[in-house]
C-alpha positions in Angstrom: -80.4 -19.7 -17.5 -81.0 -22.4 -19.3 -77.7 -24.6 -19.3 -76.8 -23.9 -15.5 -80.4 -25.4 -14.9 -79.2 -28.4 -17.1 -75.7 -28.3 -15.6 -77.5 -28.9 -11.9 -80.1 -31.4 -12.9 -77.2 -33.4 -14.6 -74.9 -33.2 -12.2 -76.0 -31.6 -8.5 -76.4 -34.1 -5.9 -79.6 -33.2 -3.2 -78.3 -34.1 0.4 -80.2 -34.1 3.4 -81.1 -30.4 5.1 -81.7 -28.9 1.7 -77.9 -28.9 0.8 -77.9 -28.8 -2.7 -73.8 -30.0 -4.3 -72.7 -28.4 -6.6 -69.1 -29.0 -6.3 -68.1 -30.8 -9.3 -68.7 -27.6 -11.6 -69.4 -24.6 -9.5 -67.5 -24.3 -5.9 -64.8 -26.6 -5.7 -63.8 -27.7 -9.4 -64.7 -25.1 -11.4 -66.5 -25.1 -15.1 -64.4 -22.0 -16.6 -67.2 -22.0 -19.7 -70.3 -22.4 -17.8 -68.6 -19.4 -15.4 -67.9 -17.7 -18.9 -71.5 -18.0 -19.8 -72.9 -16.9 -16.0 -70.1 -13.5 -16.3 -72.1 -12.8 -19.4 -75.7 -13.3 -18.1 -74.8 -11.2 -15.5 -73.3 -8.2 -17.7 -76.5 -8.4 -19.5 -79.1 -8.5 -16.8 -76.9 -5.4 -14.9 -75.8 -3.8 -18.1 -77.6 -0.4 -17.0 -75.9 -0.4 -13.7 -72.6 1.3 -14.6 -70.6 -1.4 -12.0 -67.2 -0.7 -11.5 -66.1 -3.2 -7.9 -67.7 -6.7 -7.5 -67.4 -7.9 -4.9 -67.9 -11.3 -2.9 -67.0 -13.5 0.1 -64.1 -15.9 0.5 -64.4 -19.0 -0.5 -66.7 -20.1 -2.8 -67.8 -16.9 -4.5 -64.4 -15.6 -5.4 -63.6 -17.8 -8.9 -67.4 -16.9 -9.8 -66.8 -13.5 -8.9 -63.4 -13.0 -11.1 -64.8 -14.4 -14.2 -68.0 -12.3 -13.8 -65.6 -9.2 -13.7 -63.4 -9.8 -16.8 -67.4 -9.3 -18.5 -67.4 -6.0 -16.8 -63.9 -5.1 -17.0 -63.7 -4.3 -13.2 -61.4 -5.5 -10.1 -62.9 -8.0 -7.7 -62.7 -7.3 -4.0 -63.2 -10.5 -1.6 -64.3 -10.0 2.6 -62.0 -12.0 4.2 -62.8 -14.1 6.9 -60.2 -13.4 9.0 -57.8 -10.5 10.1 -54.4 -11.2 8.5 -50.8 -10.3 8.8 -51.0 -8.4 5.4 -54.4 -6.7 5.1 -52.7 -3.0 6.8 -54.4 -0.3 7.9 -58.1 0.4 8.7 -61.1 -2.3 8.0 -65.1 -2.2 7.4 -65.9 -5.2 9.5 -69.2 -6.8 10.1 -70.5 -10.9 10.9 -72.2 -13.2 8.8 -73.9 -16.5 9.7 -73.1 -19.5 7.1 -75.7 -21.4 6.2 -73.3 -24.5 5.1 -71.0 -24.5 8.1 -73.2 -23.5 10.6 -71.3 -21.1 11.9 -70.6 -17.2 12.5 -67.5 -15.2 10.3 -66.1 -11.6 11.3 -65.6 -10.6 7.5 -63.5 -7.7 6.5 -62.6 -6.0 3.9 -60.1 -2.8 3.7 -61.0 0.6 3.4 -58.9 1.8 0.6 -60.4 -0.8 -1.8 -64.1 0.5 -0.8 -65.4 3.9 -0.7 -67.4 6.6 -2.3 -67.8 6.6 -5.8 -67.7 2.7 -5.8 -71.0 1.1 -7.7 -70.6 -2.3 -6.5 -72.3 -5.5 -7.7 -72.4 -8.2 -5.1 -71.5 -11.8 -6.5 -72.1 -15.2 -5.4 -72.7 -18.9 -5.9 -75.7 -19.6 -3.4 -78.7 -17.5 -1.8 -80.4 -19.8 1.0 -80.2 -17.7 4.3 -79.2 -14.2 3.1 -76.8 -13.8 6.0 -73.8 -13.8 3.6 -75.7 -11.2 0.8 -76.5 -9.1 4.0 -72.9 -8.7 5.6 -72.0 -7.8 2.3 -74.4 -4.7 1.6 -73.7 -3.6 5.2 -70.0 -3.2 4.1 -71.0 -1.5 1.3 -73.3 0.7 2.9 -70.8 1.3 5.9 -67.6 2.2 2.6 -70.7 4.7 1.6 -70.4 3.3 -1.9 -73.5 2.1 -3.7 -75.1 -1.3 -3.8 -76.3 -2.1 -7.4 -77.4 -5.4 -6.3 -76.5 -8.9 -6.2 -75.9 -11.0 -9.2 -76.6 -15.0 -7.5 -76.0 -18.3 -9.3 -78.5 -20.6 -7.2 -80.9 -19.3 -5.0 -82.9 -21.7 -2.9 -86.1 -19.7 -3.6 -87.9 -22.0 -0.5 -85.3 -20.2 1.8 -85.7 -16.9 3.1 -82.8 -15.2 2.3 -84.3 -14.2 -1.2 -87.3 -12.6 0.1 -85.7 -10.9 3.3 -83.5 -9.0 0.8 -85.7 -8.2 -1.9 -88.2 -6.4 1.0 -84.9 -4.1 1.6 -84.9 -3.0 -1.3 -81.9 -5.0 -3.2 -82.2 -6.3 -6.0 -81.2 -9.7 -6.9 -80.4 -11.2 -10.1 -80.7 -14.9 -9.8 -79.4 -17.5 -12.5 -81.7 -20.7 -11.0 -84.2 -20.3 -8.6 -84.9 -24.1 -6.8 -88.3 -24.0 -5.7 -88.4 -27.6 -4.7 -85.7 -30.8 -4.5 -86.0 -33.9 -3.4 -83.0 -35.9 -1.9 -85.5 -39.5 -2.3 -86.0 -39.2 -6.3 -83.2 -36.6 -7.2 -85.6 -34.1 -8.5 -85.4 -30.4 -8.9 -88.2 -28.0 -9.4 -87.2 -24.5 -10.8 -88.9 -21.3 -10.6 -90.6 -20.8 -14.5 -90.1 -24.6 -15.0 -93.6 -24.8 -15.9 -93.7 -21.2 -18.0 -90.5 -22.0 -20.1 -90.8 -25.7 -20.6 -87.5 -26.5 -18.6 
């Protein structure tokens, strides 16, 4: 996608330990058009998939997630990250890793907004890792709905997380693929650069 490539070369800073920042349009202020423009990529690349839950992980991924839906005319469904006084009733539970704070999340989400029938389409804002994407399809899996895939904004493509899940079988629909940035000169390689003259 063309102008999210532009929108990170112009404006995403490279810091050291492959942390890409993003935060000035994508995961802390938000670009409402450029999300506008990613909901619609999305519907088009996953137009055959008959979606009717997204669904992503608190924080980051939720604004992403609920502009994406209003292209598929669908409710968005978020794991929370922790057990609170107002999510009733029985859970699907499982742990992710996060890659940007280091650290290990029980994530929930509750049963009666996940279940059979459900074609879900995970959403969100980075792939490095995959530990995130894979918590995810194991609630899914464990709700015994079905996993259409994951729609992804950036995907580090030099990180693993991409590959792991492909090989299980999910697809994954990624907006920008970095193959290569350098914190020294500020430069970002994307996959195709050289095919579509990016």
């Amino acid at each position: 996608m063309k102008e999210l490539k532009d929108r990170i070369r112009r404006d995403g800073v490279i810091k050291a330990g492959n942390v890409l920042k993003v935060d000035s349009f994508l995961n802390h202020q938000m670009d409402i058009g450029l999300f506008e423009q990613i909901g619609q990529e999305f519907k088009r690349r996953f137009a055959d998939a008959k979606v009717n839950k997204i669904l992503t992980i608190e924080a980051s991924g939720i604004g992403i997630a609920c502009v994406v839906a209003q292209s598929f005319h669908v409710p968005v469904v978020f794991a929370k990250k922790t057990q609170t006084k107002n999510i009733a009733g029985e859970v699907y539970t499982t742990q992710v890793e996060s890659y940007t704070h280091g650290r290990i999340y029980d994530v929930i989400v509750a049963k009666e907004f996940l279940g059979k029938g459900d074609k879900v389409l995970l959403i969100d804002d980075f792939l490095a890792n995959g530990k995130a994407l894979e918590g995810l399809a194991k609630l899914v899996e464990d709700s015994g709905a079905e996993l259409v895939g994951a729609g992804i904004v950036i995907e580090k493509g030099f990180q693993v997380g991409g590959q792991l899940l492909r090989s299980k079988g999910i697809r994954i629909e990624s907006l920008a693929i970095v193959e290569q940035m350098d914190e020294t000169t500020g430069t970002i390689v994307f996959k195709g650069d050289e095919r579509d003259g990016e």
